[in-house]
C-alpha positions as CSV (number, residue, x, y, z in Angstrom):
1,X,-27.9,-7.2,38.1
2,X,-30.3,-4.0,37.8
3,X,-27.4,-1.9,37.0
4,X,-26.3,-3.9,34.2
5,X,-29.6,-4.3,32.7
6,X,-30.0,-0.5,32.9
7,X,-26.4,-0.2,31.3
8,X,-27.2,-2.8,28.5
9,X,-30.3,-1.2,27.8
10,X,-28.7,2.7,27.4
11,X,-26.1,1.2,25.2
12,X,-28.9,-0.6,22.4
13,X,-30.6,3.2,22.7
14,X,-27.6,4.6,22.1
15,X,-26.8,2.6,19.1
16,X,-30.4,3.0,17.5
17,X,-30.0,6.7,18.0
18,X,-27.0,7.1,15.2
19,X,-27.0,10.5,13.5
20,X,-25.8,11.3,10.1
21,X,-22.8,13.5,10.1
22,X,-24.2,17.7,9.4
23,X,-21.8,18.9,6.5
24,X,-21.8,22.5,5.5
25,X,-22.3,24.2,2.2
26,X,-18.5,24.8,1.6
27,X,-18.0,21.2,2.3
28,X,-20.5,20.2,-0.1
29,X,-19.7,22.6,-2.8
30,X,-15.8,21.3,-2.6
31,X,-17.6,17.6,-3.3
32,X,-20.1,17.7,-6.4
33,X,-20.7,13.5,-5.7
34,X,-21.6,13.8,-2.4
35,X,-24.1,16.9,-2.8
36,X,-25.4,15.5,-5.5
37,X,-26.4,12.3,-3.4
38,X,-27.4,14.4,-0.3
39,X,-29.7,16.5,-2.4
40,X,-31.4,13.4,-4.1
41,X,-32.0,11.8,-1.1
42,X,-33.7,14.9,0.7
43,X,-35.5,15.2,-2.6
44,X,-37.0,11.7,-2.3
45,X,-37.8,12.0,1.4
46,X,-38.7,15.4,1.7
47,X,-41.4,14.8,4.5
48,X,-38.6,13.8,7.2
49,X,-35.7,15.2,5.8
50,X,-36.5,18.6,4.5
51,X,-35.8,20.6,7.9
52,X,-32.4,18.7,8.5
53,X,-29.4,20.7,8.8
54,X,-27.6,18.3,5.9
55,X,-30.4,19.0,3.4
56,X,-30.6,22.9,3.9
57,X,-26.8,23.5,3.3
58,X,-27.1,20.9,0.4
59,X,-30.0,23.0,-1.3
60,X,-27.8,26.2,-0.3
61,X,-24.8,24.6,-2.1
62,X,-26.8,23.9,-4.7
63,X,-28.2,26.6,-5.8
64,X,-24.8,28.3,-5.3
65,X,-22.7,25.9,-7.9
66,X,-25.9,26.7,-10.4
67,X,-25.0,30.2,-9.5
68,X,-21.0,30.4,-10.2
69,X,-21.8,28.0,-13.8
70,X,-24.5,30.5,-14.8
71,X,-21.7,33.5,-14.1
72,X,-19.1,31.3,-16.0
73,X,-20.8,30.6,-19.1
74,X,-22.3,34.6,-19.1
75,X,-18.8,34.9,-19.1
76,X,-18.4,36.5,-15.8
């Protein structure tokens, strides 16, 4: 009986514990939708998601699209 309950009760904690997926900046520059969703969420919770993994690479990928269209419309 004890074991169970301890069993059942690891499982619920392990289903409340569910962690987003970490995607990297190449990921999230090869997919402009999902960066730009990643970034306006961490932008609208930026007091418990700023130091996340996810929201780092997204402003890195960010700022490096804004990078490559400023070089392509310098003509570069």
């Amino acid at each position: 009986m004890r074991r169970s309950l301890l069993l059942l009760t690891m499982f619920g904690l392990a289903a409340c514990s569910e962690q987003e997926r970490t995607y990297t900046v190449e990921e999230l520059v090869a997919d402009e939708a999902l960066l730009s969703s990643i970034v306006t969420k961490c932008r609208n919770n930026p007091g418990e998601l700023r130091d996340t993994a996810t929201c780092q690479n997204a402003e890195s990928a960010d700022g490096k699209l804004r990078l490559q269209r400023m070089r392509q419309s310098l003509g570069g």
